[in-house]
N, C-alpha and C positions, 0 to 999 in steps of 0.2 A: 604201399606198393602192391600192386596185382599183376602177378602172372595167369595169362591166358592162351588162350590156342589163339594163335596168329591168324586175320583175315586178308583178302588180298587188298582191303581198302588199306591196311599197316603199309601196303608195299610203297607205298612213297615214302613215306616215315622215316623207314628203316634204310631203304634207297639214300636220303638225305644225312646219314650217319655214318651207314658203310662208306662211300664212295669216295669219301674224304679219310678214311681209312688206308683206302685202298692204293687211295693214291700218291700221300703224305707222310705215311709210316709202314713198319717195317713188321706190323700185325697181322699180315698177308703177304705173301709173294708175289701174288697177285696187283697190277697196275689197272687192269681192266675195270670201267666204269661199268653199274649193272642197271639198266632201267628200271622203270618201277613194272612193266613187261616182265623181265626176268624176275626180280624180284617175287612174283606173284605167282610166275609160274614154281619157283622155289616151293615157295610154300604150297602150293595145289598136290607138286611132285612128292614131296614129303609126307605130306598128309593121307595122301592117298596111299603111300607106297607103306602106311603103317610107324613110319619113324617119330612125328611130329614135329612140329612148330611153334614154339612157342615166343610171345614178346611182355615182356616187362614196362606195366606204365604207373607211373609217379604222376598225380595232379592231370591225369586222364592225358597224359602224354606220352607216347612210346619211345624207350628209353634208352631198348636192351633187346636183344631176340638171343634163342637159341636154336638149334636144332642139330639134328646126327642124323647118319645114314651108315650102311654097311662100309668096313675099313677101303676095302680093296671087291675087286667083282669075282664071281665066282660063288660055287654051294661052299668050298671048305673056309669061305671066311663068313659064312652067315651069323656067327654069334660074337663078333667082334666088329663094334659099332669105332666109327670118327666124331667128333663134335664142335661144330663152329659156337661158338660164344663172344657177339662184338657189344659191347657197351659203348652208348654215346659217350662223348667230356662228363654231360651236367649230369650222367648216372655214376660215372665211376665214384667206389670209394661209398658206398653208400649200403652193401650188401646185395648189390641185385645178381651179380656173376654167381655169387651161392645160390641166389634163391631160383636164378637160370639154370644152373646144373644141377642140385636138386632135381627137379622135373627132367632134366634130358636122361641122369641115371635114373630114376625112379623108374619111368616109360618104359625104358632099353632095357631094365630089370624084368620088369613085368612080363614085357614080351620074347624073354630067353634070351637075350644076351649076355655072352661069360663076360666081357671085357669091356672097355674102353680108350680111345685112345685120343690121342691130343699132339699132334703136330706143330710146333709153335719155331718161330723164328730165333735162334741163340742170341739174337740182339733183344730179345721181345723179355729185359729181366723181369720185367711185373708179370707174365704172362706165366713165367714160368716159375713164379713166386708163387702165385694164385694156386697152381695147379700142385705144386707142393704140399699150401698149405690142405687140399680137399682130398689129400690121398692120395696122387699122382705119382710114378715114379720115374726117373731117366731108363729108358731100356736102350735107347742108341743117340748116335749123334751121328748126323749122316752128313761129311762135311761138302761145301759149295754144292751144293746142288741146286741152289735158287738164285735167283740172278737182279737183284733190282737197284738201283740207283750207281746205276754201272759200276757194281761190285757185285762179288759174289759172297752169298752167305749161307750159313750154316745151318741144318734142321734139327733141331731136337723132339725125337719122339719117346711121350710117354704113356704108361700106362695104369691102368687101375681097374683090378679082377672087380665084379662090381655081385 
């Protein structure tokens, strides 16, 4: 496995991983499909903006991406970073969501961040397994505020001083 900084040539890749994420499961609240456009631009926004970009490939395949950016806008949240971590099928269960987060806190360390934080789905248990296991903790549960498969559902947000 090699983690690396993401290019825009990844953004189909990663496009073809998310999307069916996106729109199949309950790992976003998110339905919207992202082209490999958006995708790209993602990664340009990120990277430039200091946060980075990173994608996980196995057998020169990409697998996994990560990346964070500031929680909320505004100066008094500048040191409390969010973090998106999607792993395809054929990465999960293999160590790459460590070897992904690793590198998003290491970066966000480096570059003065107190915190982290992780937003995940109350149906998402593996998600919020994971995040346990790496330090994570429940600071709220913020019920229905997300809306998808014509039900409402629940957000658990967690943290980790980093």
């Amino acid at each position: 496995m090699i983690i690396r900084d993401a290019r825009a040539g990844d953004a189909s890749k990663i496009a073809g991983f998310w999307n069916p994420m996106a729109r199949d499961t309950v790992a976003t609240f998110s339905s919207v499909q992202k082209t490999d456009a958006d995708v790209a631009d993602m990664i340009a926004e990120r990277q430039s903006g200091g946060h980075g970009f990173w994608v996980a490939e196995v057998d020169d395949m990409v697998v996994g991406f990560a990346t964070y950016a500031q929680f909320r806008g505004g100066d008094g949240y500048a040191h409390t970073m969010e973090h998106t971590i999607i792993i395809a099928p054929e990465g999960q269960g293999r160590g790459i969501g460590r070897a992904l987060m690793s590198a998003v806190e290491d970066h966000a360390r480096v570059s003065g961040a107190h915190s982290m934080m992780a937003a995940v789905s109350d149906e998402n248990t593996a998600s919020i397994a994971f995040h346990r296991a790496a330090g994570y903790r429940t600071v709220a549960l913020v019920p229905q505020v997300g809306r998808k498969f014509d039900r409402w559902m629940d957000l658990v947000l967690m943290q980790k001083f980093l």
